[in-house]
C-alpha positions as CSV (number, residue, x, y, z in Angstrom):
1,X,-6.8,20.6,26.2
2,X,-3.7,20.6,23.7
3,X,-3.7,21.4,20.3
4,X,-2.3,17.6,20.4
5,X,-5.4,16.6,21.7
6,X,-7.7,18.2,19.5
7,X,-5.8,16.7,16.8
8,X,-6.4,13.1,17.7
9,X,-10.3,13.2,16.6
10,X,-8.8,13.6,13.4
11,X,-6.5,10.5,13.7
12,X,-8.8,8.4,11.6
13,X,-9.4,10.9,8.7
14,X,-5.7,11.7,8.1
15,X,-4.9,7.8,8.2
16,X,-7.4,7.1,5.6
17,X,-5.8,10.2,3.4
18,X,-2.4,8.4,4.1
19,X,-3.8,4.8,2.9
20,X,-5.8,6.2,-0.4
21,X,-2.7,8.5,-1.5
22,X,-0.5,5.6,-0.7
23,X,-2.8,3.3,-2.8
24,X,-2.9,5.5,-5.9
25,X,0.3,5.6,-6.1
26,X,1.0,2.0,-5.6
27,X,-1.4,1.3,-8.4
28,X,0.2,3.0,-10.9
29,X,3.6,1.0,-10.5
30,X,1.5,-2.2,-11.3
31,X,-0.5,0.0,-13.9
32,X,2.4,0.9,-15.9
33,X,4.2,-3.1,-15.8
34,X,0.8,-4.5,-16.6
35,X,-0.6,-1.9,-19.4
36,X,2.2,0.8,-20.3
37,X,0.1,3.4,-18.7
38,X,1.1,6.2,-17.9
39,X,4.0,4.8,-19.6
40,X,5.6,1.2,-20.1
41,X,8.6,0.4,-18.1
42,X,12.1,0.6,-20.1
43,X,12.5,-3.0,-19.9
44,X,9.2,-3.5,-21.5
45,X,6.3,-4.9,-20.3
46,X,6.6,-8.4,-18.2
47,X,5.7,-11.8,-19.3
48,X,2.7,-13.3,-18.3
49,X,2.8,-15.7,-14.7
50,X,6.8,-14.4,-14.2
51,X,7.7,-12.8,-10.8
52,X,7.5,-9.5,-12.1
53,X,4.0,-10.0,-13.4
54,X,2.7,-11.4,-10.6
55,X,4.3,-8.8,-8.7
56,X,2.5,-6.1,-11.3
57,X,-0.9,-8.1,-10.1
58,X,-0.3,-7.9,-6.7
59,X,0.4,-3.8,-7.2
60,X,-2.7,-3.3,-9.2
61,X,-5.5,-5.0,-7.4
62,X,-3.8,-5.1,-4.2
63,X,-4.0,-1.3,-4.4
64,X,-7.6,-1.2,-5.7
65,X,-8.2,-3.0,-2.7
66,X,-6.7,-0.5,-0.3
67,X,-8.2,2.2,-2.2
68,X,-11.3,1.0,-1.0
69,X,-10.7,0.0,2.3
70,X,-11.8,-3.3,1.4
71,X,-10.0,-6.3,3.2
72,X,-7.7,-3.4,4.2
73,X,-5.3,-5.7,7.3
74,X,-4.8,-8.9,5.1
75,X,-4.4,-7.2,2.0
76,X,-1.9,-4.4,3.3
77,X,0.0,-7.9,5.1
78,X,0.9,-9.2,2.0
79,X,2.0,-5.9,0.2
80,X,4.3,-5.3,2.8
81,X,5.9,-8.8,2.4
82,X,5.5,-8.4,-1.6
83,X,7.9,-5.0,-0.9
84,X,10.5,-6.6,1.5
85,X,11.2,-9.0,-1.0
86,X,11.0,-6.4,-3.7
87,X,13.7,-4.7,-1.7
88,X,15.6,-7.6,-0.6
89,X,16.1,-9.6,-4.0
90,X,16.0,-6.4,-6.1
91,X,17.1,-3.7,-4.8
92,X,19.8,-4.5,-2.2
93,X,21.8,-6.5,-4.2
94,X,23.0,-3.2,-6.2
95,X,24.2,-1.2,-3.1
96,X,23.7,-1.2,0.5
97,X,22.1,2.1,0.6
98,X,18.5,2.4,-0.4
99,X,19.3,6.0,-1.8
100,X,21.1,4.7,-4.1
101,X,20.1,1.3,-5.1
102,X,16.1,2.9,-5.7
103,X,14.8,1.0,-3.0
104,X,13.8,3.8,-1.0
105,X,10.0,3.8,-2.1
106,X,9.6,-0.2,-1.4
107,X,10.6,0.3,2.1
108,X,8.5,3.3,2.5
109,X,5.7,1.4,1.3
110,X,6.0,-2.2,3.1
111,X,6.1,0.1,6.5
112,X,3.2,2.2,5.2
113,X,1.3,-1.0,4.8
114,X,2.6,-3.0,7.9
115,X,1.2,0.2,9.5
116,X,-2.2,0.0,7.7
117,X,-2.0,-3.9,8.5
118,X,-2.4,-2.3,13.1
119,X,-4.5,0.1,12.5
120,X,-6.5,-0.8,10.3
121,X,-8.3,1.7,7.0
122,X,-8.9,4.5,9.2
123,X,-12.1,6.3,7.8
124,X,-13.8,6.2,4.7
125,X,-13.5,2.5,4.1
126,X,-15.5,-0.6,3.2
127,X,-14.3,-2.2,5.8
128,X,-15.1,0.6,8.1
129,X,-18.8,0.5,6.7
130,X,-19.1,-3.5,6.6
131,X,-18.2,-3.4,10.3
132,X,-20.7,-0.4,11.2
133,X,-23.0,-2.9,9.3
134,X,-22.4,-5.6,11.4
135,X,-23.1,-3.8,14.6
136,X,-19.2,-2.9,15.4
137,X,-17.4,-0.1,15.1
138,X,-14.0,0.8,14.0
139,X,-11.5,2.4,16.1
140,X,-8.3,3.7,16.9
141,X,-6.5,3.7,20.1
């Protein structure tokens, strides 16, 4: 047995550190366009029902969702679309390299959560605990 293999019981722990870390984060970018906290964006803080604070929405509660592992799949679809956009009407516009036009984080977050949307919450999720509920079980390949 490989160190490799000993590794993969742990597959499911380290995805779920990967999903809540990744949600934190997440949240505080709709955090900071929907209340100023830690600290309002420069341009101020959005209008109600525009794109941007629908987009601040979707970061907030989307993230709260992923936090918890709740509805984990079809809430980590639509982030992942909500961040190619993001990165297509925003940020690559200004320059065709993501270094430089700061879209680097939207694309590391839409393929964080297309991952999240195949594997699922990994452990230590309500969706993980609904489904042992239910009689099934949650697992990774």
């Amino acid at each position: 047995m490989t160190i490799f293999d000993k590794l993969d019981r742990y597959v499911p722990h380290a995805l779920a550190v990967l999903r809540i870390a990744t949600a934190i984060i997440f949240m505080l970018h709709g955090t900071q366009k929907l209340f100023g906290f830690p600290a309002p964006p420069s341009s101020g803080l959005p209008e109600v029902f525009t794109l941007f604070w629908i987009g601040a929405v979707m970061e907030f509660v989307g993230g709260l969702l992923i936090l918890l592992g709740l509805l984990t799949r079809p809430v980590a679809f639509l982030l992942a679309g909500e961040m190619a956009v993001a990165y297509w009407m925003f940020h690559a516009p200004r320059n065709f390299y993501p270094t430089l036009n700061g879209g680097d984080a939207a694309i590391l977050y839409c393929f964080v959560f297309l991952l999240l949307v195949f594997t699922g919450p990994g452990a230590w999720s309500l969706d993980g605990a609904r489904g042992a509920r239910a009689g099934r079980t949650a697992k990774l390949a």
